[in-house]
Backbone as numpy.savetxt, mean C-alpha at the origin, in Angstrom:
# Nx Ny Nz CAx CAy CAz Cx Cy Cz
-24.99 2.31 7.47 -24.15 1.11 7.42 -22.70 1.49 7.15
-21.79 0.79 8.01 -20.35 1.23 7.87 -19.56 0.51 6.22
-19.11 0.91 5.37 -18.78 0.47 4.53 -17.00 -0.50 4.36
-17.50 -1.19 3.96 -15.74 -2.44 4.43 -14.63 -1.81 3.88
-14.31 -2.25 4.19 -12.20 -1.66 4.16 -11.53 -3.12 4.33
-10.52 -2.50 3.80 -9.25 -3.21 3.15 -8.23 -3.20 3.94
-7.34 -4.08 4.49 -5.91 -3.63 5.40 -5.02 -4.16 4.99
-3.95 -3.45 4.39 -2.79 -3.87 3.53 -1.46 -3.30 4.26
-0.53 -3.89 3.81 1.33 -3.98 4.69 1.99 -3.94 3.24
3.18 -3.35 3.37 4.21 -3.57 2.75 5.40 -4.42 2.70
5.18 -5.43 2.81 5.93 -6.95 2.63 6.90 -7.45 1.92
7.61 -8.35 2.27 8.51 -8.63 1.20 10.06 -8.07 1.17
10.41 -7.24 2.04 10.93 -5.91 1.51 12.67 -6.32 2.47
12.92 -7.76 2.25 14.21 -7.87 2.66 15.12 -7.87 1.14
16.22 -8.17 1.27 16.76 -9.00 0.48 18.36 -9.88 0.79
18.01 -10.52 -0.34 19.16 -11.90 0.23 19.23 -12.41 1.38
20.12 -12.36 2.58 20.28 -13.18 3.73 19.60 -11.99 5.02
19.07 -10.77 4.39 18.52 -9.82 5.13 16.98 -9.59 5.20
16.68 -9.78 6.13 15.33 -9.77 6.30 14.30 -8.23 7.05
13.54 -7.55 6.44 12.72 -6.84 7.75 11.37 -6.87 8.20
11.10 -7.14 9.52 9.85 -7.29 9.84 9.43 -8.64 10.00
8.19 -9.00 10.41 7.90 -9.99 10.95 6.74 -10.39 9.76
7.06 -10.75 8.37 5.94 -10.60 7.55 4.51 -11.83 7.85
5.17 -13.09 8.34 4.37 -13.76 9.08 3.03 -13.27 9.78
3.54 -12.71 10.86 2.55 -12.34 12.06 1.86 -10.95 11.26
2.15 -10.63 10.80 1.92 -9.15 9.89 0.72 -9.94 8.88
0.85 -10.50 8.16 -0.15 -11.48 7.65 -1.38 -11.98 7.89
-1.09 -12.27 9.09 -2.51 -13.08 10.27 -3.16 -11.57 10.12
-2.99 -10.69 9.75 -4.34 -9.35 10.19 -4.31 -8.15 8.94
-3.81 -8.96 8.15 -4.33 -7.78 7.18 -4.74 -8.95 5.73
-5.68 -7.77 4.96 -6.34 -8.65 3.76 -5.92 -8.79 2.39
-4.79 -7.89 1.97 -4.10 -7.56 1.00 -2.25 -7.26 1.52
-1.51 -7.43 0.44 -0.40 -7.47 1.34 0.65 -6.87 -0.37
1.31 -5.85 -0.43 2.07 -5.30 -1.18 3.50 -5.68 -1.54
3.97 -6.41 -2.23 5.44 -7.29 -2.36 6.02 -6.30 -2.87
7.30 -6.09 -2.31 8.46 -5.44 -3.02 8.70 -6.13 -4.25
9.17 -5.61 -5.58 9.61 -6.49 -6.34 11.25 -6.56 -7.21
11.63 -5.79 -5.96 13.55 -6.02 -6.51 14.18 -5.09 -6.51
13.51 -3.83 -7.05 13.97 -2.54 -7.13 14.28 -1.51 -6.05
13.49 -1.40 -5.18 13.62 -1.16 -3.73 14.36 -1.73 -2.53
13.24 -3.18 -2.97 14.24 -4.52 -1.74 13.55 -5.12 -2.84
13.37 -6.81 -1.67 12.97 -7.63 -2.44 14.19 -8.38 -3.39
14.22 -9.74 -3.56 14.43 -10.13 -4.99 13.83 -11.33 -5.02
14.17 -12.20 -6.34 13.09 -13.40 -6.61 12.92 -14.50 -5.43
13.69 -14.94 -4.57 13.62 -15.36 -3.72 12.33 -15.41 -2.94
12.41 -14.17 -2.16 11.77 -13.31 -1.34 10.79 -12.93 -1.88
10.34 -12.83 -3.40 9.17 -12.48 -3.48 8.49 -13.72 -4.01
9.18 -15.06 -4.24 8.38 -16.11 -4.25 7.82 -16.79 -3.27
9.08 -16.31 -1.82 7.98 -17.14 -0.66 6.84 -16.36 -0.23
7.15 -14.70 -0.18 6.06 -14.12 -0.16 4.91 -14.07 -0.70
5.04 -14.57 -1.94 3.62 -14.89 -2.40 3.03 -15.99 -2.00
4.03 -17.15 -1.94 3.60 -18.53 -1.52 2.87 -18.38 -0.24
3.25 -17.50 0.61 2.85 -17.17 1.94 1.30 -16.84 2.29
1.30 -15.50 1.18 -0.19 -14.94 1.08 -1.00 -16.10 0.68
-0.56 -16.40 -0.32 -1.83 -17.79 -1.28 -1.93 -18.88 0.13
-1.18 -19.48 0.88 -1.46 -19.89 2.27 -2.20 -19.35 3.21
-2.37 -17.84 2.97 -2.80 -17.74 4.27 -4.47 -17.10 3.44
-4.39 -16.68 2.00 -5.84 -16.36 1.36 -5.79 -15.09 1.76
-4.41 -14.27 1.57 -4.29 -12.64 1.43 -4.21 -12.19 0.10
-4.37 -11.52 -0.23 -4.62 -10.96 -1.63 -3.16 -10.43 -2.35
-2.63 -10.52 -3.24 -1.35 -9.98 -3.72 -1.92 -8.73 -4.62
-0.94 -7.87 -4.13 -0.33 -6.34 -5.08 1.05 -6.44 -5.20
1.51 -5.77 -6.49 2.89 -5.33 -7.06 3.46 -4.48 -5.95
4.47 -4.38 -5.60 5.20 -2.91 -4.71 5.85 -2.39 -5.63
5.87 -1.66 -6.57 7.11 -1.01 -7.66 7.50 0.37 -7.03
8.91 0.45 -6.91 9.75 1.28 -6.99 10.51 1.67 -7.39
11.09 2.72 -7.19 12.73 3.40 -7.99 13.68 2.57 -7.61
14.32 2.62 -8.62 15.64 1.58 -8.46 16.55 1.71 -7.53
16.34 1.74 -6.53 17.50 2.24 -5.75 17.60 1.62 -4.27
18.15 0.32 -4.50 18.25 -0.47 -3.50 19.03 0.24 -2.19
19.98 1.34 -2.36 20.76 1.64 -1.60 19.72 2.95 -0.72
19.13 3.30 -1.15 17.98 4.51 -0.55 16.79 3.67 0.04
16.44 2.70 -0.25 15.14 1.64 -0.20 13.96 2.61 -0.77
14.69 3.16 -1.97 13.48 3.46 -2.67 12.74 4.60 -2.13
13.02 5.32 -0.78 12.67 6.32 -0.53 13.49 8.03 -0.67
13.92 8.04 -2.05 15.24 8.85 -2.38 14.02 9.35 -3.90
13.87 10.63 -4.04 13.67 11.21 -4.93 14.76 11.02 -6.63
14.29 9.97 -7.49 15.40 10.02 -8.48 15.59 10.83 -9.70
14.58 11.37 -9.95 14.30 12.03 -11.28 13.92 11.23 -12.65
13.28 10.38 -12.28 13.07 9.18 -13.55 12.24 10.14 -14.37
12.36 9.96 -15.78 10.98 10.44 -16.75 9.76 9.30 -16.24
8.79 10.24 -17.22 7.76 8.98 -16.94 7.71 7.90 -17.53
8.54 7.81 -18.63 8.75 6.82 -20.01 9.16 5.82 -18.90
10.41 5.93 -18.29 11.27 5.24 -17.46 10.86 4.50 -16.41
9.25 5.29 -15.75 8.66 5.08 -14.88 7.79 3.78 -14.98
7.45 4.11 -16.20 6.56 2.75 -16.85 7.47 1.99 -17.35
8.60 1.84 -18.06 9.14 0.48 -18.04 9.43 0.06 -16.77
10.09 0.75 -15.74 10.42 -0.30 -14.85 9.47 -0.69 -13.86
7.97 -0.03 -13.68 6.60 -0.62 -13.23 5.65 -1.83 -14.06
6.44 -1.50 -15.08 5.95 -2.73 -16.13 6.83 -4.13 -16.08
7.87 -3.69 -15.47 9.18 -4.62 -15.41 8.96 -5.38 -14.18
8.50 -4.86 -13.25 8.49 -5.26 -11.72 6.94 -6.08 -11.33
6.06 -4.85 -11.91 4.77 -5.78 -11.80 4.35 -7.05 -13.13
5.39 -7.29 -13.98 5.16 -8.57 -14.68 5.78 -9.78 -14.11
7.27 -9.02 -13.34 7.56 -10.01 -12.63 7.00 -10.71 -11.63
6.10 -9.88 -10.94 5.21 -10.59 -9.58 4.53 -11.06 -10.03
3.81 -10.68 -11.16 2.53 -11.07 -11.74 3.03 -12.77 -12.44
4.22 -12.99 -12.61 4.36 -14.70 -13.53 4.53 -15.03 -12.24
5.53 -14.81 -11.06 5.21 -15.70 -9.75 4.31 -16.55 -9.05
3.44 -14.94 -9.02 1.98 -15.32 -8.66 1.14 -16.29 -9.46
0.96 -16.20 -10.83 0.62 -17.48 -11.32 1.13 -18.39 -11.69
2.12 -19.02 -11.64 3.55 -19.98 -11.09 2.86 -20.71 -10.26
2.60 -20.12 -8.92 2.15 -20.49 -7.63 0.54 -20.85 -7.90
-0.08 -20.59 -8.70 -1.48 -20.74 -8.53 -2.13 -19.17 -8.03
-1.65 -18.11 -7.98 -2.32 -17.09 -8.14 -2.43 -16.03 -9.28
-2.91 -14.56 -8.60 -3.31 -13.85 -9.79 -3.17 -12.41 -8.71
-2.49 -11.39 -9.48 -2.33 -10.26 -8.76 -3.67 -9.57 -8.36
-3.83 -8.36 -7.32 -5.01 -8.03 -7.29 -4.95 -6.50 -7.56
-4.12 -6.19 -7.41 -3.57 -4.39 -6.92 -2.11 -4.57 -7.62
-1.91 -2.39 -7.63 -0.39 -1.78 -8.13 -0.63 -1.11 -6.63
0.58 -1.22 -6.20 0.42 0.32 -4.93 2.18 0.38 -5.25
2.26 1.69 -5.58 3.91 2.05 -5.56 4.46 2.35 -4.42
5.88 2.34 -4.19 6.46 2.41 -3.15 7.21 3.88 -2.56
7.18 4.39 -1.77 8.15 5.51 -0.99 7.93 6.51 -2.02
9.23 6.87 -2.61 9.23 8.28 -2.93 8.54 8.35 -4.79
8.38 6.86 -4.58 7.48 7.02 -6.18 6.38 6.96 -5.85
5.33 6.65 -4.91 4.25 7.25 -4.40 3.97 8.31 -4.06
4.60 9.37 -3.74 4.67 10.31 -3.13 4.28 11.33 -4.84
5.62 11.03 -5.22 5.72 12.06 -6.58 4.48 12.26 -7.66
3.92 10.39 -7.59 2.85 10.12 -8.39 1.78 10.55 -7.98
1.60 10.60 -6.38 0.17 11.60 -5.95 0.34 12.59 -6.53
0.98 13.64 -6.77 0.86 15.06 -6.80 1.39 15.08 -8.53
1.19 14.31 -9.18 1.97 14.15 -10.85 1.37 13.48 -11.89
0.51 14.24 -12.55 -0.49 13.45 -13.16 0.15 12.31 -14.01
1.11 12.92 -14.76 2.09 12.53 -15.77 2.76 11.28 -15.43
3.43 11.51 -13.94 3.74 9.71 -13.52 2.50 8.97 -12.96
1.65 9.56 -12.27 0.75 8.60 -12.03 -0.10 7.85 -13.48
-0.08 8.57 -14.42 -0.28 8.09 -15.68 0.69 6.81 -15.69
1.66 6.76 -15.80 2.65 6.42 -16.41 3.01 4.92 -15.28
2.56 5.26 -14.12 2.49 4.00 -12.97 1.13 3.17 -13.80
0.10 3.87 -13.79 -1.17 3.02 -14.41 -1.36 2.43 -15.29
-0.60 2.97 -16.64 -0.42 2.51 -17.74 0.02 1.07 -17.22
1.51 0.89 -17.08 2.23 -0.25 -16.57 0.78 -1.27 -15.89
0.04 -1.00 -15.00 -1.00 -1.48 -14.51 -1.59 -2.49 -15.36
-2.26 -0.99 -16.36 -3.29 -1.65 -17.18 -2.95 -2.21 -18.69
-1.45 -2.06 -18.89 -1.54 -3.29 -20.06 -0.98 -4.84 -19.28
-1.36 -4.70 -18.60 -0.87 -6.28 -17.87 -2.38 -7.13 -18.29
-3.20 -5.81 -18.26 -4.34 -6.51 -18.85 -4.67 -7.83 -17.57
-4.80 -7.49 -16.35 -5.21 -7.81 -15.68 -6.65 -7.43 -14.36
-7.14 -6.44 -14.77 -7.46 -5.47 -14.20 -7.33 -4.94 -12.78
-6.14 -4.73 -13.26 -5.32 -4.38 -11.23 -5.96 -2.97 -11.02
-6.13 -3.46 -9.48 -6.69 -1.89 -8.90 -5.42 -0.96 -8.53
-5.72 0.10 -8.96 -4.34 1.12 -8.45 -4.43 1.51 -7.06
-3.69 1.69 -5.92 -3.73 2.18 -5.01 -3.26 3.67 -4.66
-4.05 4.51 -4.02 -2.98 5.90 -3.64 -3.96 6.37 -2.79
-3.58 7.74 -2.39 -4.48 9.12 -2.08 -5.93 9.40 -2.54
-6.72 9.45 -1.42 -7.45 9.81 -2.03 -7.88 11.73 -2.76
-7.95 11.66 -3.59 -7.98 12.99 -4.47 -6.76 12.98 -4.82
-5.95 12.18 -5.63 -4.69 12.40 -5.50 -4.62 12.15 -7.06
-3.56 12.74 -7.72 -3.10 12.51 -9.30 -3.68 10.85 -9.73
-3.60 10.03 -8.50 -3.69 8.74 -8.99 -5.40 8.49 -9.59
-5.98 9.05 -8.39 -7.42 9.13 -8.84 -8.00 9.52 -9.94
-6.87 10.66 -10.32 -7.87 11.25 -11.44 -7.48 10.99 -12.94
-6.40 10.03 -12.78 -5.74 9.74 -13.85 -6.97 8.21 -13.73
-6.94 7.16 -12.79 -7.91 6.18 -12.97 -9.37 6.10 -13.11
-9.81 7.11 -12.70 -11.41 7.68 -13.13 -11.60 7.86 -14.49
-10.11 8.89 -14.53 -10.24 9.48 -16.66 -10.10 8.05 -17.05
-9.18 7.31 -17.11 -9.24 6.21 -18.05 -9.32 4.75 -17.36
-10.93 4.86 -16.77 -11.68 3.78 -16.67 -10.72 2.57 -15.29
-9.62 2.78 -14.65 -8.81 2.15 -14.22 -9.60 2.01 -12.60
-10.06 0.70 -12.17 -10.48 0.23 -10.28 -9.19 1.00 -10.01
-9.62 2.20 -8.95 -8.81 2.72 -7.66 -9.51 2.14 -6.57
-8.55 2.25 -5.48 -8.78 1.99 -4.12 -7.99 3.18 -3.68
-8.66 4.09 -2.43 -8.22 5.52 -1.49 -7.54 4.73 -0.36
-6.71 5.37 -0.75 -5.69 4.70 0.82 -5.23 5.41 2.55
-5.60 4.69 2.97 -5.27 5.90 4.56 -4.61 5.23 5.32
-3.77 6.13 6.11 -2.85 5.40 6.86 -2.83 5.56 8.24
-3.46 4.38 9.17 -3.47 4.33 10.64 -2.08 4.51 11.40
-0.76 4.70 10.87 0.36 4.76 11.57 1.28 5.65 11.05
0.96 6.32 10.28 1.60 7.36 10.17 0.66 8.90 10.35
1.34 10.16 10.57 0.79 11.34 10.77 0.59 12.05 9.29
0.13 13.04 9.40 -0.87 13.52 7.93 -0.56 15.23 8.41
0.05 15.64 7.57 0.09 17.33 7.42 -1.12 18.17 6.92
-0.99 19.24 7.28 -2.25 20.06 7.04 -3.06 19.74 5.19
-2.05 19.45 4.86 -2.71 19.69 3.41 -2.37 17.88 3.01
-2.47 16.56 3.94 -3.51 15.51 3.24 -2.19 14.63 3.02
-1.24 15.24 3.01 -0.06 14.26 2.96 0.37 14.27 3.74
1.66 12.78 3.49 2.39 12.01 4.95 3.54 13.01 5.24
3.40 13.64 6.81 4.56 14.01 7.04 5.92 13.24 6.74
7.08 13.83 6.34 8.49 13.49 6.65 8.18 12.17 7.73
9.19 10.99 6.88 10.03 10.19 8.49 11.60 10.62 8.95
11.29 12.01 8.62 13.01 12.75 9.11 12.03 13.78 10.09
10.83 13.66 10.10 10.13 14.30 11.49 9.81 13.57 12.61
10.15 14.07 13.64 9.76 13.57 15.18 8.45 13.40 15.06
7.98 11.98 15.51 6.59 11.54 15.57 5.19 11.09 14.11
6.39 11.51 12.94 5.91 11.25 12.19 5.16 9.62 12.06
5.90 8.59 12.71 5.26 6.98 12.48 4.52 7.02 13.85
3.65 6.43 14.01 2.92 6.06 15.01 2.89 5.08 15.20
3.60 4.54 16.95 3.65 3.35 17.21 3.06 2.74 18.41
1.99 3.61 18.62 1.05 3.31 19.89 -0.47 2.82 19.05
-0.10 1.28 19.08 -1.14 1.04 18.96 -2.80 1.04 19.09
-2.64 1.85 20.27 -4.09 2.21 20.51 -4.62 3.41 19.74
-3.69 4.39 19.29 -3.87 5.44 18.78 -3.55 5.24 17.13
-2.90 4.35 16.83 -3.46 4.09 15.42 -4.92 3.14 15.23
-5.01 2.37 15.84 -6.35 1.56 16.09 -7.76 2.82 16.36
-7.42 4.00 16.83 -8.50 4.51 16.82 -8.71 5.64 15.70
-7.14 6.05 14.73 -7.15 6.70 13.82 -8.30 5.52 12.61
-7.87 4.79 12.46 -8.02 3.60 12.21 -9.74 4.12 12.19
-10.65 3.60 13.04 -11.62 3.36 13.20 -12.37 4.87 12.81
-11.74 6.10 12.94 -12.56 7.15 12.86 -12.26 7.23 11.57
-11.69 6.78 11.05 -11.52 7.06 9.68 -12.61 5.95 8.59
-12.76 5.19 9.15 -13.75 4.31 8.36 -15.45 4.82 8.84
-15.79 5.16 10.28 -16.31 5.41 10.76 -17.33 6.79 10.35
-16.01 7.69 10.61 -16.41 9.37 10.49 -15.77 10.10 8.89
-15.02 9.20 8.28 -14.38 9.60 7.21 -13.35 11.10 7.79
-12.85 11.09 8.68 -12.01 12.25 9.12 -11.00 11.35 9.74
-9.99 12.51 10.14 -8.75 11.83 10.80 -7.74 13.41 11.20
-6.68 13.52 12.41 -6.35 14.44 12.60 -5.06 14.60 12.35
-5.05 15.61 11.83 -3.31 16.35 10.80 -2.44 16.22 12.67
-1.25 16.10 12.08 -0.55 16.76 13.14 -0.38 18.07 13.85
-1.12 18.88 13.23 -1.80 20.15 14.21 -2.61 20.14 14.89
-3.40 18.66 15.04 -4.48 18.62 15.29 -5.60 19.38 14.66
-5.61 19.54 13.78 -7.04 20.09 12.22 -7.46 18.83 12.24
-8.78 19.19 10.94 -9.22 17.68 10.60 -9.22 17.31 8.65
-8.87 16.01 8.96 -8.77 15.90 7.29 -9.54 15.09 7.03
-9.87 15.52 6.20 -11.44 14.66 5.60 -11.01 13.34 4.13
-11.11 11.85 4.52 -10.41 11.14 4.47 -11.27 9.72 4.62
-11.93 9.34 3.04 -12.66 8.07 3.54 -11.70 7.32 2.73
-11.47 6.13 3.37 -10.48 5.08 3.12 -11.20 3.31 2.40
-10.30 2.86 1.82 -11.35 2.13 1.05 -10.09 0.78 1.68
-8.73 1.20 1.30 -8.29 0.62 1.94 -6.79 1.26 3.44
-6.61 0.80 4.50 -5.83 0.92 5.33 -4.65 0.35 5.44
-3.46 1.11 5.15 -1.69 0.43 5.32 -1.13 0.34 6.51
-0.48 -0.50 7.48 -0.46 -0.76 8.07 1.41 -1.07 7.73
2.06 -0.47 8.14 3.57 -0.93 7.52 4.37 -1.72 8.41
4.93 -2.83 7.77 5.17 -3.94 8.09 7.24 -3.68 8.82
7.09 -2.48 8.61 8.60 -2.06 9.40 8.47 -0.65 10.20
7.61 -0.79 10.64 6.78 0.23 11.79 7.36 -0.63 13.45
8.29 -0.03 14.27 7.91 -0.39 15.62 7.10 -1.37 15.89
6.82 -2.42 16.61 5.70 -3.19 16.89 4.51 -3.56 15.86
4.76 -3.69 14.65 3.91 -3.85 13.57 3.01 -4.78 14.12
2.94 -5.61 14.06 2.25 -6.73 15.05 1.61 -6.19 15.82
1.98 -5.54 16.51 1.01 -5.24 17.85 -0.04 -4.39 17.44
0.47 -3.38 16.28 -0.43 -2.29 15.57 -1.29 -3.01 14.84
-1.18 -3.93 14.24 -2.03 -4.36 13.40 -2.83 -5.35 13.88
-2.61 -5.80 14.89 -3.82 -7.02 15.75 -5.10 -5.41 16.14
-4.01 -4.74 16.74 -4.83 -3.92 17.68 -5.91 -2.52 16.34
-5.42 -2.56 15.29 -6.43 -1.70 14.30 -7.65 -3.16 13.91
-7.03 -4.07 13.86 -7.71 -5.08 13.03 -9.03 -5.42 13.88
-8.63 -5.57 15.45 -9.72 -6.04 16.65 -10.68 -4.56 16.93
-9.94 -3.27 16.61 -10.59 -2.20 16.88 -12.32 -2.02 15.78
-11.40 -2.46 14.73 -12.30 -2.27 13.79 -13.92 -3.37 13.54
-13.49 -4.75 14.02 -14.01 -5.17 14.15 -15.11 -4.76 15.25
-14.37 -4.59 16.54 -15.32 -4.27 17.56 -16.64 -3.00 17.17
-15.78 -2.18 16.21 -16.75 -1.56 15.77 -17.73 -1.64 14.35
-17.73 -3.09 14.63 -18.57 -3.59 13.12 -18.44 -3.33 11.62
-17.27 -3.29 11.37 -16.55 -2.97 10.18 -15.90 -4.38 9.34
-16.41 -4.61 8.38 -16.57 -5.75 7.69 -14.97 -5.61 7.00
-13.69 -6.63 7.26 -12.75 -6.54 6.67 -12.47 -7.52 5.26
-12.24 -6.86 4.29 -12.47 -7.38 2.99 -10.72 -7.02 1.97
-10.61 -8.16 1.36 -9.77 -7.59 0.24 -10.20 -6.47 -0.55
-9.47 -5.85 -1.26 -10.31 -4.43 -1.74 -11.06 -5.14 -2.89
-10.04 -6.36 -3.68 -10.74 -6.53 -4.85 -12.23 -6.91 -4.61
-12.52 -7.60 -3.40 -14.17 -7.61 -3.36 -15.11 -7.02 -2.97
-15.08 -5.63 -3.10 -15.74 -4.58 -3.03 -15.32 -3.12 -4.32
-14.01 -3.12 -4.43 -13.29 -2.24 -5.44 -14.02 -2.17 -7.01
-14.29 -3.19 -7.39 -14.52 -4.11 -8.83 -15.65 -4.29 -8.68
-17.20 -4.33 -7.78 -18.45 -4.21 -7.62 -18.90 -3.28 -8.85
């Protein structure tokens, strides 16, 4: 039996009179959906219709926390301690978190953003320090990352719902991480070929590095980025793939938390 998966976007992620992506149509096909919350992009605005949006359409809300650095969008290495790391993940995901129940919801997920995802896979110390923020919200948010990644093993040790994350549109280096987007071909915007990364990966639990190797890679949930080339088109076309191949699409929280 094929086991369900999750398909989540990174949303939200304009700010003020600037908008990116089509978060609408991006919506209609995925089950969880990741809000910027100010620090990256995003501000209160933007992350109130975005939530209002999801609770309309019965998508699931996660925190997006990032490094402060509106001018990098958060994909700029800053050197935060981890102290620093957790106030301002504690700062960002309390803020989504009163929105959301403002509106009549309730967060479901943490998934961090750009280059504070990156650091926290491979860093026990911040991925600690992202989770913490998580788990005194005292909500029991699922963390998102890598699978085998600092995040995992920091939420296993102290009892914290993970969800393994894989990504149908971007490329994967020999050793399990996302190539550079300062590399040629790093995003993938042929929908048919993320739709079938997509499917072998829920399928076969593998998926192929940009050397063409194989990485071994079961996904609990799938990102789908909402400022990808043709996002829309990628994400109808992973969403119909998956289906066709009998793959039950679920928020993570209703399978994660089992």
């Amino acid at each position: 039996m094929v086991r369900p998966v999750d398909l989540n976007s990174d949303l939200g992620e304009g700010f003020g009179p600037w908008r990116m992506g089509d978060d609408a149509e991006v919506m209609e096909q995925v089950t969880s959906v990741n809000i910027a919350c100010g620090l990256h992009a995003g501000d209160p605005s933007i992350m109130a219709g975005t939530v209002a949006l999801a609770l309309s359409r019965e998508v699931a809300i996660g925190a997006h926390p990032g490094y402060p650095d509106l001018a990098g969008f958060g994909r700029r290495e800053i050197g935060c301690s981890p102290s620093e790391i957790r106030a301002f993940c504690l700062y960002q995901i309390g803020a989504l978190s009163a929105i959301a129940r403002a509106e009549g919801g309730r967060l479901q997920h943490v998934k961090a953003h750009g280059a504070l995802y990156k650091r926290a896979a491979a860093d026990e110390l911040v991925a600690g320090a992202i989770a913490s923020a998580a788990r005194d919200m005292e909500e029991d948010l699922i963390i998102v990352g890598p699978p085998g990644s600092a995040f995992e093993k920091v939420c296993h040790a102290e009892g914290i719902p993970f969800a393994a994350e894989g990504f149908a549109d971007r490329e994967y280096s020999r050793d399990g991480s996302l190539v550079p987007r300062s590399v040629s071909g790093a995003v993938i915007d042929d929908p048919a070929k993320a739709a079938s990364r997509a499917v072998r990966m829920v399928s076969e639990g593998r998926v192929l590095d940009i050397e063409g190797g194989e990485i071994f890679l079961i996904p609990d949930t799938i990102c789908l980025h909402g400022d990808t080339p043709g996002a829309v088109q990628i994400a109808k076309a992973v969403r119909s793939a998956l289906k066709n191949a009998g793959v039950e699409i679920l928020p993570m929280g209703d399978f994660r938390r089992r």
